[in-house]
N, C-alpha and C positions, 0 to 999 in steps of 0.2 A: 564516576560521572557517566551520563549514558551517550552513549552514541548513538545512537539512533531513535527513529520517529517512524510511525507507521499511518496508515490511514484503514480505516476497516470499511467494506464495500459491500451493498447490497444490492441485487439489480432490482430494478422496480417494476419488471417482466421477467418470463420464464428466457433464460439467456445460455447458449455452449459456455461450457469454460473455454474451449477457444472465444466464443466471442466477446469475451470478458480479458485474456489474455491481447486479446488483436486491438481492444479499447484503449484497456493501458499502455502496451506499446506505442500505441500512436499516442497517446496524452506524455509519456517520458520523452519521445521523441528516439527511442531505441528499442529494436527487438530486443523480447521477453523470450527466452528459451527454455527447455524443459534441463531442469536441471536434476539430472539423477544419483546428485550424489546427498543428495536429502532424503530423508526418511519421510517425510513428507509430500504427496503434489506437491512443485514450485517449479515457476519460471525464472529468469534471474535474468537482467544486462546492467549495464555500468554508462553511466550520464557524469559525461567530467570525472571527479574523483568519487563519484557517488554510486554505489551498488544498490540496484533496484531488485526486490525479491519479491514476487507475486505470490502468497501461498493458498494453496486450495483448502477448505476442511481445515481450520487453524487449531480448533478445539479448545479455544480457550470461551472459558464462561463470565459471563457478566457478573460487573465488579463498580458499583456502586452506580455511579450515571453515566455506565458505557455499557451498553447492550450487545457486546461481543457478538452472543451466540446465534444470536439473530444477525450477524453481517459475516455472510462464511467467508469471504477473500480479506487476507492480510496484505498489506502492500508495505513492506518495511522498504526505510532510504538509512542506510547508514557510510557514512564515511569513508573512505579506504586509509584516510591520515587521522581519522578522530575526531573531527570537526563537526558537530553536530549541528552549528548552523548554517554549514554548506547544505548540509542533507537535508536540514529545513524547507532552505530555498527551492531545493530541486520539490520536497512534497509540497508547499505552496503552489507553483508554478502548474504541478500533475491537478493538484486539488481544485484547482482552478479552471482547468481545460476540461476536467471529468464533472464539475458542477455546472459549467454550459452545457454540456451536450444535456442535461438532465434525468440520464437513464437509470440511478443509483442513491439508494441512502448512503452518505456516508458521514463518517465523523475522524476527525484526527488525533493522536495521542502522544504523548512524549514517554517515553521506554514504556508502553505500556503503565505508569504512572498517572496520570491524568490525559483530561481532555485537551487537545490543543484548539484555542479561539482564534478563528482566520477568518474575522470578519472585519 
């Protein structure tokens, strides 16, 4: 069963990866940190039981009617107890706050699986 949900992010202007990091921090409502023990760019903080991962460059390629490669930032919310609909809530809530501000294509997904509909 999966734990976790991602949203994929596109800015819709030329944008820092800090100022793409400083957006989501403020829509989780928690600093996004450089987290070095990834192999990857990624920032990381933790909302309730929820662990937020920002990743740069994710490199995954488009996989039926989710155009990965074209949205470089990965924003996974997974669980700290396995609850995947905690971690929903908490991407609901970001997906929400990052679709007002309106500076970003984005779309939602469940493990990577499909598309998640948040409308």
């Amino acid at each position: 069963m999966a734990t976790h949900v991602e949203i994929f992010l596109r800015p819709l202007t030329t944008r820092t990866t800090q100022s793409v990091v400083d957006d989501v921090s403020a829509a989780v409502r928690t600093p996004l940190l450089r987290e070095p023990a990834y192999e990857d760019e990624a920032y990381a903080g933790s909302r309730d039981d929820v662990m937020v991962e920002l990743f740069v460059g994710h490199g995954y390629e488009d996989d039926d009617d989710m155009p990965l490669s074209s949205h470089p930032f990965m924003l996974r919310f997974r669980s700290l107890s396995r609850d995947v609909a905690a971690a929903q809530v908490v991407l609901r809530r970001v997906y929400a706050e990052l679709e007002k501000a309106g500076d970003y294509s984005m779309f939602a997904t469940y493990d990577l699986q499909y598309r998640l509909d948040l409308t």
